[in-house]
LUMDO-815692 format. One record per atom (N, C-alpha, C): residue number from 1; atom name; x, y, z. Coordinates in Angstrom, 2 decimals, padded with zeros to 5 digits. Example, Ala and Ser with C-alpha at 12.3 -4.5 7.8 and 13.67 -1.06 7.14 Angstrom:
<atoms>
{atom 1, N, {013.19, -005.69, 007.80}};
{atom 1, CA, {012.30, -004.50, 007.80}};
{atom 1, C, {013.20, -003.30, 007.80}};
{atom 2, N, {012.85, -002.25, 007.08}};
{atom 2, CA, {013.67, -001.06, 007.14}};
{atom 2, C, {012.90, 000.03, 007.87}};
</atoms>
This chain:
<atoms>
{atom 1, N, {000.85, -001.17, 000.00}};
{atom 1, CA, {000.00, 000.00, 000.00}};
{atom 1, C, {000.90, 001.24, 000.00}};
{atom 2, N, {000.85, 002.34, -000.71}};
{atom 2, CA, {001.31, 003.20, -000.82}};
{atom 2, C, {001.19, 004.60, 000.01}};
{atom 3, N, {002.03, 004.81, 000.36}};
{atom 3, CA, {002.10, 006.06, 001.67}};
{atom 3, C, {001.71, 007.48, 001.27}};
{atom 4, N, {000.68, 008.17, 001.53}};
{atom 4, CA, {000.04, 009.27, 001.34}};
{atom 4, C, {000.36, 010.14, 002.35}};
{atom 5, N, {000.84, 010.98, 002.22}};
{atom 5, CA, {001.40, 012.06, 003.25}};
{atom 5, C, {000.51, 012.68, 003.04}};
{atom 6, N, {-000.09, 013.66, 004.70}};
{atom 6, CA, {-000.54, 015.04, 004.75}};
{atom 6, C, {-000.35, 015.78, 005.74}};
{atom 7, N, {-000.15, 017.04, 005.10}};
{atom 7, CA, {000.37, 018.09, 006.30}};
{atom 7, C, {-001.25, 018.18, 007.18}};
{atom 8, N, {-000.95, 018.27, 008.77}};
{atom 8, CA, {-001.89, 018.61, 009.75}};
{atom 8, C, {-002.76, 019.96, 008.86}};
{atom 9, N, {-002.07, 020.80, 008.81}};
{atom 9, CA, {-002.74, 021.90, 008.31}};
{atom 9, C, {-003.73, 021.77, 007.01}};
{atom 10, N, {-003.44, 021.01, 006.46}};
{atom 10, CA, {-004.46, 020.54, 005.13}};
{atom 10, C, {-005.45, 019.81, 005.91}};
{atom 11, N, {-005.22, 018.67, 006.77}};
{atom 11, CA, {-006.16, 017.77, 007.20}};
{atom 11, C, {-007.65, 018.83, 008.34}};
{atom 12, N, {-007.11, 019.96, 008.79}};
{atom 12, CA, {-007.64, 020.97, 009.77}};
{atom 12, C, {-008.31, 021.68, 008.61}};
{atom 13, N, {-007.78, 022.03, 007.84}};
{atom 13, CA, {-008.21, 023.06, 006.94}};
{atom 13, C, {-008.91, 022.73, 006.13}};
{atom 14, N, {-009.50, 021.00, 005.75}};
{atom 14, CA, {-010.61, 020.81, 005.21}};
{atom 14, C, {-011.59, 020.35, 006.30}};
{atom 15, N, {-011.58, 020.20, 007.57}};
{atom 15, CA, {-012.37, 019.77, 008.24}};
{atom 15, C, {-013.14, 021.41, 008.63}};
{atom 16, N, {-012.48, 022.52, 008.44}};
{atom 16, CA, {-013.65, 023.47, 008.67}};
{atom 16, C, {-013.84, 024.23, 007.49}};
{atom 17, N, {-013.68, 023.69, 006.29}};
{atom 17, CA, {-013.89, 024.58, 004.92}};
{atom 17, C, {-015.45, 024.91, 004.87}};
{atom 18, N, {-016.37, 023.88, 005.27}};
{atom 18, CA, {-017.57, 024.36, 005.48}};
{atom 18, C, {-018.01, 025.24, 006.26}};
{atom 19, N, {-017.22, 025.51, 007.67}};
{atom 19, CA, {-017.70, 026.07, 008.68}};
{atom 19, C, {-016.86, 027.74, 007.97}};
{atom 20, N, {-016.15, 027.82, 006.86}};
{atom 20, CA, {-015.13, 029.22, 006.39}};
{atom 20, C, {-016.81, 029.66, 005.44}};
{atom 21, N, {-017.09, 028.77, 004.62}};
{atom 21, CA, {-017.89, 028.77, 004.00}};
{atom 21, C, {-019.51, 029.56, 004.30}};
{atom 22, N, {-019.61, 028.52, 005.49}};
{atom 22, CA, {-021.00, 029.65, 006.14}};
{atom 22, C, {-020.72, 030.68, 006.92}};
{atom 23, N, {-019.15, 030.98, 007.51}};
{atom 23, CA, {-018.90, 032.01, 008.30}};
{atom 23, C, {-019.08, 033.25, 006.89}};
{atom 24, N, {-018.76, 033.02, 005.90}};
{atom 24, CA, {-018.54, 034.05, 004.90}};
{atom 24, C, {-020.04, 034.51, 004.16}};
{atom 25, N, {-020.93, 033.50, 004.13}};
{atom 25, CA, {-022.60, 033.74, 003.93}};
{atom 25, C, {-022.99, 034.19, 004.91}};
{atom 26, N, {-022.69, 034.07, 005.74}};
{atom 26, CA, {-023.56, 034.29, 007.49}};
{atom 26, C, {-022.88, 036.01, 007.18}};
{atom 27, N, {-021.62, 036.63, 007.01}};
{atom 27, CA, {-021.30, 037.57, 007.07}};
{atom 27, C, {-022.04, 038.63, 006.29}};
{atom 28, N, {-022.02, 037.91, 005.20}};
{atom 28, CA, {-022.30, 038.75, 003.91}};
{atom 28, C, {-024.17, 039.30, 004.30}};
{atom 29, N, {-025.21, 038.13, 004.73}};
{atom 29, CA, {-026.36, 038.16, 005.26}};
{atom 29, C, {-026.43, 039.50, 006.37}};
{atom 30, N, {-025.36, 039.32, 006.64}};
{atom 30, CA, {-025.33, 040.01, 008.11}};
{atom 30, C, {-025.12, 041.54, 007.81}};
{atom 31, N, {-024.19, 041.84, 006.55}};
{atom 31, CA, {-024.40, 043.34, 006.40}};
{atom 31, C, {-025.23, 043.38, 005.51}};
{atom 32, N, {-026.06, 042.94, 004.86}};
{atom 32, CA, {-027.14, 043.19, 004.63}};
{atom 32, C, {-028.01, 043.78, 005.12}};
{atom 33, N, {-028.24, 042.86, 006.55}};
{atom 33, CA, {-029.73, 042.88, 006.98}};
{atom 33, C, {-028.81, 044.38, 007.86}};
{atom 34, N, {-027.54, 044.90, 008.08}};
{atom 34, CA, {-027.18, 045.98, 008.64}};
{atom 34, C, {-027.46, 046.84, 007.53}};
{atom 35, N, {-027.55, 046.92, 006.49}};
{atom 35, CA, {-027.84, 048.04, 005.40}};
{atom 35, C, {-029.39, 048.18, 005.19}};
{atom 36, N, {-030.08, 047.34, 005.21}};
{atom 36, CA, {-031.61, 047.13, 005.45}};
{atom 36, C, {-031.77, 047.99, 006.65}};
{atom 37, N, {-031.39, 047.40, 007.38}};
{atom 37, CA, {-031.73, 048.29, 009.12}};
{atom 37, C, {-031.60, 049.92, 009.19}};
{atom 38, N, {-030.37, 050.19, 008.84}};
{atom 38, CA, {-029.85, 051.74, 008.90}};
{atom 38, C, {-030.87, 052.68, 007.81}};
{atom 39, N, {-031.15, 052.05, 006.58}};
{atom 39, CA, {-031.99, 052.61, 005.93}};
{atom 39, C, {-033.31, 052.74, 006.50}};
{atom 40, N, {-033.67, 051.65, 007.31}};
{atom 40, CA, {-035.34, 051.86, 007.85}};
{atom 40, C, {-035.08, 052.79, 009.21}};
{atom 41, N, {-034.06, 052.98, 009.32}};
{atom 41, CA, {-034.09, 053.56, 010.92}};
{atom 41, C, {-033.85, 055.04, 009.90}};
{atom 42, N, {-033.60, 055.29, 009.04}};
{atom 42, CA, {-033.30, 056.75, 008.78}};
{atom 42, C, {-034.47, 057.17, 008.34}};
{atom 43, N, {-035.37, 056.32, 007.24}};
{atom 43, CA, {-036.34, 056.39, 007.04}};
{atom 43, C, {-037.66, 056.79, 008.39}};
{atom 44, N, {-037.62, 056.10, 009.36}};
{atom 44, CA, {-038.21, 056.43, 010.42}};
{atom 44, C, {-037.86, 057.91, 011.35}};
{atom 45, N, {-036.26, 057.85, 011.11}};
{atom 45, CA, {-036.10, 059.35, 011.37}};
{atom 45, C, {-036.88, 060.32, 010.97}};
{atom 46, N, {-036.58, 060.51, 009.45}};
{atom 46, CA, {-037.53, 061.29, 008.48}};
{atom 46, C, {-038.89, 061.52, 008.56}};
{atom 47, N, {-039.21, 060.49, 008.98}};
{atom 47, CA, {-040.73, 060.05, 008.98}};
{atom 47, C, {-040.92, 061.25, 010.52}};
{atom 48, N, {-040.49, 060.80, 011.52}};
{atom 48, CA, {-040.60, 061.04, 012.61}};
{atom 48, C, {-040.29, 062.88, 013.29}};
{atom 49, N, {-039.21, 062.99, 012.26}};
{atom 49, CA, {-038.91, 064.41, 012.54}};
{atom 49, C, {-039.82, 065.13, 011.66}};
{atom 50, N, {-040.25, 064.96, 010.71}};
{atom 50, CA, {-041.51, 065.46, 009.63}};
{atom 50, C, {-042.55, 065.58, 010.29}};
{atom 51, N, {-042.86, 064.37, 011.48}};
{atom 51, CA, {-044.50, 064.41, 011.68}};
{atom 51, C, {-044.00, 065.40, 013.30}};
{atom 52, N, {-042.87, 065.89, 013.69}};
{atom 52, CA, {-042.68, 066.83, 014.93}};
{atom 52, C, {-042.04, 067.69, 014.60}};
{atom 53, N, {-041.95, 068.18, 013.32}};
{atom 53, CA, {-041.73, 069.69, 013.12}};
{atom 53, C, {-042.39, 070.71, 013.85}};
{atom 54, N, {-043.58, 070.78, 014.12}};
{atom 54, CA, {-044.00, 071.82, 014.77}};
{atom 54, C, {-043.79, 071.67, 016.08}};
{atom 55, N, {-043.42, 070.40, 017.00}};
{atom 55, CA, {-043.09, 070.35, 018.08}};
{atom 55, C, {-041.58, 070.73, 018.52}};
{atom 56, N, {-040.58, 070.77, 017.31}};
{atom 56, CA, {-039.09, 071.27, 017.04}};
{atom 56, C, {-039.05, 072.57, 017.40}};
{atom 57, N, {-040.33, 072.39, 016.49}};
{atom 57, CA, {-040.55, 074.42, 016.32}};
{atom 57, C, {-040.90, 075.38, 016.85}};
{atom 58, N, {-041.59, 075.00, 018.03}};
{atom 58, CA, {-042.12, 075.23, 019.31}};
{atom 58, C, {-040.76, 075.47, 020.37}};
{atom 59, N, {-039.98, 074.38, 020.26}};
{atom 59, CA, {-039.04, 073.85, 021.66}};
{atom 59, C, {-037.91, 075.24, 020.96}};
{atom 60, N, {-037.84, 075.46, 019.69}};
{atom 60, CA, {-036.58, 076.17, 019.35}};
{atom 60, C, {-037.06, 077.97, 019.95}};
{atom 61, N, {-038.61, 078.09, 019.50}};
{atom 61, CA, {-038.97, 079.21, 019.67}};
{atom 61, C, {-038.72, 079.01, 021.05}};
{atom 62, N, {-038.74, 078.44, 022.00}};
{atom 62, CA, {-039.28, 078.58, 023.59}};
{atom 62, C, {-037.43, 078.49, 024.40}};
{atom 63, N, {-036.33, 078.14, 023.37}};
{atom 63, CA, {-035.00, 078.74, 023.65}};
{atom 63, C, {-034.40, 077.02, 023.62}};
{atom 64, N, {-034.79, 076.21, 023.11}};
{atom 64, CA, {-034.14, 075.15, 022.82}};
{atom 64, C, {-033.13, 074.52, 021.99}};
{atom 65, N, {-031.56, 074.59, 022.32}};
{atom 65, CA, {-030.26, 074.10, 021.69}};
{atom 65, C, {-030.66, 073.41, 020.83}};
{atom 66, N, {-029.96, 073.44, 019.39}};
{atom 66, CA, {-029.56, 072.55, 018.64}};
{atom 66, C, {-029.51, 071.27, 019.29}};
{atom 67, N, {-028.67, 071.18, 020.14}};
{atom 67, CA, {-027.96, 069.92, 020.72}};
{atom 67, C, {-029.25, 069.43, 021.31}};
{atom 68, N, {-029.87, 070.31, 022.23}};
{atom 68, CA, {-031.19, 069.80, 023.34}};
{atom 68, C, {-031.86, 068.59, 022.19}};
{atom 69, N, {-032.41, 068.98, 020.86}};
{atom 69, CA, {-032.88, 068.61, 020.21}};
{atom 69, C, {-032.79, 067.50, 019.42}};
{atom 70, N, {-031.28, 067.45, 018.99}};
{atom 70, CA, {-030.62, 066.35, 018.36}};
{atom 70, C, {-030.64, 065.03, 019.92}};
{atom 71, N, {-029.84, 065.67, 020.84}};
{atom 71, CA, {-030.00, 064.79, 022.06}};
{atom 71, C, {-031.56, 063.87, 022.31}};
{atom 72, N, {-032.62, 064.83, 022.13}};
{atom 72, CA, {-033.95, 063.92, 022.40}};
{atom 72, C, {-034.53, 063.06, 020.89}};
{atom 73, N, {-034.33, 063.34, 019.59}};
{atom 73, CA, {-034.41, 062.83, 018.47}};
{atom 73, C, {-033.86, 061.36, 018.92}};
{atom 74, N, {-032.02, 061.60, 019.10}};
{atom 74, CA, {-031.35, 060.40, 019.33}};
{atom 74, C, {-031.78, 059.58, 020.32}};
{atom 75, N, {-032.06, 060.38, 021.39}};
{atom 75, CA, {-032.24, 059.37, 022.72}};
{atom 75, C, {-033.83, 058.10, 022.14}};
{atom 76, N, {-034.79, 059.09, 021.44}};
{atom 76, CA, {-036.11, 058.36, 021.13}};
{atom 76, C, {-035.78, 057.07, 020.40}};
{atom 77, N, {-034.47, 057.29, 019.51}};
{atom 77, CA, {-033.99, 056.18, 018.71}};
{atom 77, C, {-032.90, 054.79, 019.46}};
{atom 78, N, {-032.47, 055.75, 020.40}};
{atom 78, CA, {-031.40, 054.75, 020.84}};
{atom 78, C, {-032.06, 053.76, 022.10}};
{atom 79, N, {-033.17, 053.86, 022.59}};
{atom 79, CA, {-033.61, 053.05, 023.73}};
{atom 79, C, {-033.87, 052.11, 023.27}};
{atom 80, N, {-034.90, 051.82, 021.69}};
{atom 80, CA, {-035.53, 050.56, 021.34}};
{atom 80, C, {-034.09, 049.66, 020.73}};
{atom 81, N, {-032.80, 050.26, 020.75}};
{atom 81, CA, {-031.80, 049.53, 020.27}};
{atom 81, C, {-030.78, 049.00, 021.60}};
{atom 82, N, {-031.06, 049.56, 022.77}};
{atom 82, CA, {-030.92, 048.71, 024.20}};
{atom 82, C, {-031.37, 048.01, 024.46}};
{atom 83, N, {-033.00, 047.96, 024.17}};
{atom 83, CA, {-033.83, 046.90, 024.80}};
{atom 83, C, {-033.90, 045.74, 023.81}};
{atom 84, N, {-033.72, 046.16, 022.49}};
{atom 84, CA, {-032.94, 045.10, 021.43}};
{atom 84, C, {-031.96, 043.92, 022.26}};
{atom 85, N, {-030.90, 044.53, 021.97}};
{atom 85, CA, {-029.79, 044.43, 022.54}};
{atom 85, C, {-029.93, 043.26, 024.02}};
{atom 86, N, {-030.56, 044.06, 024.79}};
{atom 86, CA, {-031.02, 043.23, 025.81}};
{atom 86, C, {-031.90, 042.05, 025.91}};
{atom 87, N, {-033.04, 041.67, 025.04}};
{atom 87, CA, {-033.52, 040.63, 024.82}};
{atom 87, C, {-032.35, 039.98, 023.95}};
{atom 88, N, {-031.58, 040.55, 022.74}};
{atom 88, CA, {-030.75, 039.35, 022.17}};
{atom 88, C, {-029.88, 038.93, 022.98}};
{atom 89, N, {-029.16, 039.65, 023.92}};
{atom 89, CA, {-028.07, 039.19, 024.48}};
{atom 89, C, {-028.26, 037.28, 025.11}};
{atom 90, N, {-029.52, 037.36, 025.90}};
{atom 90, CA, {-029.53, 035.86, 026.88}};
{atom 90, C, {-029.50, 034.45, 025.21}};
{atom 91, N, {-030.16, 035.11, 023.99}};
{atom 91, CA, {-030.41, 034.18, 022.87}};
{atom 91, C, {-029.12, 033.80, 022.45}};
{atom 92, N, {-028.36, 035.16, 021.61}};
{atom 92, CA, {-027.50, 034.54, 021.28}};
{atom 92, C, {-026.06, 034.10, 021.97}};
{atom 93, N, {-026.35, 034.40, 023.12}};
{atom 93, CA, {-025.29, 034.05, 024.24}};
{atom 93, C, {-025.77, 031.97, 023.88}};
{atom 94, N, {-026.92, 031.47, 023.96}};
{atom 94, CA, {-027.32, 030.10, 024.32}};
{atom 94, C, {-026.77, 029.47, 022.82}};
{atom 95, N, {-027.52, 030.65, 021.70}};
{atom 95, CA, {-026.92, 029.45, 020.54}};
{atom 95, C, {-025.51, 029.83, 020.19}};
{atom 96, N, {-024.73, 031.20, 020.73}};
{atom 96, CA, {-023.20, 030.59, 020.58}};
{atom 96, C, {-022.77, 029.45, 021.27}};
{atom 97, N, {-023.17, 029.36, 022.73}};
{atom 97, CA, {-022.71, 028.25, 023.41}};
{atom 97, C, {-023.10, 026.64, 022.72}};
{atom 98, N, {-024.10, 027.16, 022.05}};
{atom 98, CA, {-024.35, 025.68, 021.61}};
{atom 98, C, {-023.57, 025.18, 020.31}};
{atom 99, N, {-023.23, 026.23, 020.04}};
{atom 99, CA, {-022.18, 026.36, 018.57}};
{atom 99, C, {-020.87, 025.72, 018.88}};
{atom 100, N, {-020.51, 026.54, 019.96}};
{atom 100, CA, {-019.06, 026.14, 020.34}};
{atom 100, C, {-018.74, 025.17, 021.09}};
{atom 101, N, {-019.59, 024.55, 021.84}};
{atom 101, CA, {-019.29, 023.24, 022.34}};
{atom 101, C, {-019.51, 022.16, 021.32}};
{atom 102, N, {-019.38, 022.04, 020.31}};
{atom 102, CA, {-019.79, 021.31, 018.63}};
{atom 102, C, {-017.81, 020.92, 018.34}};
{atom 103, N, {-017.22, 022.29, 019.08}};
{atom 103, CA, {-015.60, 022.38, 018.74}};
{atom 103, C, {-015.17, 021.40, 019.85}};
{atom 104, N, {-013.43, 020.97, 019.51}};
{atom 104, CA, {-013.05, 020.16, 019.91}};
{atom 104, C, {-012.37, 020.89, 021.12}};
{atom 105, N, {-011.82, 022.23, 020.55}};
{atom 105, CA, {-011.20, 023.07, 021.88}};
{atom 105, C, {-011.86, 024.45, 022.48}};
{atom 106, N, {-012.11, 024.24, 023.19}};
{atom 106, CA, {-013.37, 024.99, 023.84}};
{atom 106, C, {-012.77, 026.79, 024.50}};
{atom 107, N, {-013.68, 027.78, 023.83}};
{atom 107, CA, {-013.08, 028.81, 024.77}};
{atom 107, C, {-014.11, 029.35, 025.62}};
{atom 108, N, {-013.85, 030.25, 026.27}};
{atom 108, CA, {-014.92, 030.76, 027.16}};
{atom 108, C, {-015.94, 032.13, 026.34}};
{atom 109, N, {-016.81, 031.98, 026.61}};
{atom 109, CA, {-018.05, 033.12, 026.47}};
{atom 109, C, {-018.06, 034.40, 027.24}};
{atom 110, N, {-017.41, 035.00, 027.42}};
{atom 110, CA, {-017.35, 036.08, 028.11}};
{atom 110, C, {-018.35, 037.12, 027.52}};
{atom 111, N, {-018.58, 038.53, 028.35}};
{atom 111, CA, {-019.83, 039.75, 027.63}};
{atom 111, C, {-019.07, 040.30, 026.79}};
{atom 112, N, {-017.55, 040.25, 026.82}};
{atom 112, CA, {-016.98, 041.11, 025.66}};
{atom 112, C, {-017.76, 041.39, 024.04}};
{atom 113, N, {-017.88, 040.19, 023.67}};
{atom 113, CA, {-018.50, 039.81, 022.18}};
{atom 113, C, {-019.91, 040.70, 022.43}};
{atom 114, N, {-020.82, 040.21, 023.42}};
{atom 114, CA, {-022.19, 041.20, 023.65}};
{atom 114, C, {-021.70, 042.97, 023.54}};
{atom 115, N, {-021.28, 043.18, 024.56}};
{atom 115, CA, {-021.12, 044.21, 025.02}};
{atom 115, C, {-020.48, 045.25, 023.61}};
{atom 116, N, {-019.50, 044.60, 022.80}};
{atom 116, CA, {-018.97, 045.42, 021.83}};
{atom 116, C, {-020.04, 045.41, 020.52}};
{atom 117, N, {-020.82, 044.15, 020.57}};
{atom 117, CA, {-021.98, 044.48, 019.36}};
{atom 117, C, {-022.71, 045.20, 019.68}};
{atom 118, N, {-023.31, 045.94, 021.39}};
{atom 118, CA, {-024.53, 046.62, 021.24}};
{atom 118, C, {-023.81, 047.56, 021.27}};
{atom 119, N, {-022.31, 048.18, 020.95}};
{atom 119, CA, {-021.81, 049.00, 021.15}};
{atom 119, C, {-022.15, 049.93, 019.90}};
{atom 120, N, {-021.40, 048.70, 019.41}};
{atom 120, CA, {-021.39, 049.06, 017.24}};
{atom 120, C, {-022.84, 048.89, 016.86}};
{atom 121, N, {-023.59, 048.65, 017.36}};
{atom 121, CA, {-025.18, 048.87, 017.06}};
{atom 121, C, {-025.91, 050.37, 017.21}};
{atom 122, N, {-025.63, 050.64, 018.79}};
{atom 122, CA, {-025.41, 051.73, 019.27}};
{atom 122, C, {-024.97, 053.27, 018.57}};
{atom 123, N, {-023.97, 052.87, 017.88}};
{atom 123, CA, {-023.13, 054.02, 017.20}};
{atom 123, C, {-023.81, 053.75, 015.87}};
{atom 124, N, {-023.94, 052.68, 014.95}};
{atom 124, CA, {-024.60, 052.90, 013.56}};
{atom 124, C, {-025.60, 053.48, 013.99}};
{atom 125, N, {-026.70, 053.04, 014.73}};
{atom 125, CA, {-028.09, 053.59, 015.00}};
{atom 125, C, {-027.70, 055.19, 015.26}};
{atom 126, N, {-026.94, 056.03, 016.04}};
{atom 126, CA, {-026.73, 057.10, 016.12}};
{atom 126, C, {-026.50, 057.89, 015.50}};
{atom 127, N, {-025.43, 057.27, 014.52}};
{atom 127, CA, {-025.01, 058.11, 013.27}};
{atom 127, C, {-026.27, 058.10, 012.40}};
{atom 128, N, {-027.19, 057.43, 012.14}};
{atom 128, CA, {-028.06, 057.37, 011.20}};
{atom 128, C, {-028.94, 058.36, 011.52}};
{atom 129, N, {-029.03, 058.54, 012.64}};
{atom 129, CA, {-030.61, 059.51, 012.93}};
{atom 129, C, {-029.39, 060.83, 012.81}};
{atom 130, N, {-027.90, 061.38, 013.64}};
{atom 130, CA, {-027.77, 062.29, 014.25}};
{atom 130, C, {-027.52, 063.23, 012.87}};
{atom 131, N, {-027.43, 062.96, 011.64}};
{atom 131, CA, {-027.36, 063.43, 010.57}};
{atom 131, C, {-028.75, 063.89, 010.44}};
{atom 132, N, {-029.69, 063.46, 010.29}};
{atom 132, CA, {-031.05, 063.90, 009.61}};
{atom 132, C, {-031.78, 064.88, 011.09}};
{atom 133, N, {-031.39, 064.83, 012.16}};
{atom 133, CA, {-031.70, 064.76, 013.42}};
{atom 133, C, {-031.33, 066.68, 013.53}};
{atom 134, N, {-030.40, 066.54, 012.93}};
{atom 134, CA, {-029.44, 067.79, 012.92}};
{atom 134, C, {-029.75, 068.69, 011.68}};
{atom 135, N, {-030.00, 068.50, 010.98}};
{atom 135, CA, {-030.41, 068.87, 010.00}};
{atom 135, C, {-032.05, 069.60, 010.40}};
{atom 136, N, {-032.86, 068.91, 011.02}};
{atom 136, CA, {-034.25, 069.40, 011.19}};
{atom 136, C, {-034.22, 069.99, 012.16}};
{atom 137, N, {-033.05, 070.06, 013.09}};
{atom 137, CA, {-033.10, 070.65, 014.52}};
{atom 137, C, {-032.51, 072.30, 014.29}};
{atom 138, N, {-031.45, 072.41, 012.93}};
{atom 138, CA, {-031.22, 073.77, 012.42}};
{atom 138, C, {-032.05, 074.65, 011.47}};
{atom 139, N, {-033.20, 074.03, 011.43}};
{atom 139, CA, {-033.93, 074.27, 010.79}};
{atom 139, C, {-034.78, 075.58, 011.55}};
{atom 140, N, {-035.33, 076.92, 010.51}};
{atom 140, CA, {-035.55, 078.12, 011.34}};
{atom 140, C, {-036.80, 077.38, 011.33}};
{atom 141, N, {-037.34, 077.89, 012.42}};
{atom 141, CA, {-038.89, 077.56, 013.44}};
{atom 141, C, {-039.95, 078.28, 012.74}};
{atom 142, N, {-039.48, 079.70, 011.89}};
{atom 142, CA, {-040.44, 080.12, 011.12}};
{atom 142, C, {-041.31, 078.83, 010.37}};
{atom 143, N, {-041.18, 078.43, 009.38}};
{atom 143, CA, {-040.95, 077.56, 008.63}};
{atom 143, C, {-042.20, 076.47, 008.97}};
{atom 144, N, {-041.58, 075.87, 010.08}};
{atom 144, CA, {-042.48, 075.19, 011.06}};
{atom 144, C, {-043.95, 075.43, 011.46}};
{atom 145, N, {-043.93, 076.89, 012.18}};
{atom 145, CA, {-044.76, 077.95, 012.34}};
{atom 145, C, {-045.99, 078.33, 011.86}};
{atom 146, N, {-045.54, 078.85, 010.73}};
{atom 146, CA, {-045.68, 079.84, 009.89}};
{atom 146, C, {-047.44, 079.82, 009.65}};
{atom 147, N, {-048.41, 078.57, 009.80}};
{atom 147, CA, {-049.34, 078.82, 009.32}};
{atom 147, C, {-050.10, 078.22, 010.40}};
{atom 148, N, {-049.79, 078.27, 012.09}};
{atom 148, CA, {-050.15, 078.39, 012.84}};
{atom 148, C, {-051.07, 079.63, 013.52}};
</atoms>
């Protein structure tokens, strides 16, 4: 019988070509459904600062910051992406664990991985509104007003 050599690294490196495979679909899915998201959350901005223009317009006449304004726009946006955040955390904490005990060498689950996604969730969601947010908050109050 004839002797077939293989390097460890070939024999490793086809045993997770599938798992490279769906890590790279799973990715690709994943900024997707992040480009889907940011668009509906800006869209809802829009939506949202349109239907409280006259309430902008009110708070600016009555001596209300730029910032005051952008600050409560953002804050309205950033809670439902905590409490997100917070129901996913206990889920996908269970099906990583169930993922990774599937491996032969096991690491630990720590909140790091949580904690830095609702981070970067956090900040896309922010940037998305604080642009359009800012924009309607410099906006003169006449405008708003005007046929009050």
């Amino acid at each position: 019988m004839p002797f077939t050599a293989k390097f460890s690294e070939d024999i490793i490196g086809e045993a997770y070509k599938a798992e490279d495979s769906r890590a790279k679909i799973f990715a690709a899915f994943a900024l997707l459904a992040v480009v889907i998201g940011c668009l509906g959350l800006f869209g809802l901005a829009a939506f949202t600062a349109e239907r409280r223009t006259k309430e902008i317009g009110i708070r600016k006449v009555l001596g209300a910051r730029t910032r005051d304004i952008v600050r409560l726009l953002v804050w309205q946006f950033s809670r439902p992406v905590i409490v997100a955040n917070l129901i996913a955390w206990p889920i996908a904490w269970w099906l990583m664990r169930d993922w990774l005990n599937k491996f032969d060498d096991r690491i630990a689950l720590g909140p790091t991985p949580f904690v830095t996604a609702a981070l970067i969730a956090l900040t896309i969601a922010i940037v998305t509104v604080v642009g359009h947010a800012f924009k309607v908050a410099r906006a003169n109050p006449i405008h708003a007003l005007r046929y009050e």
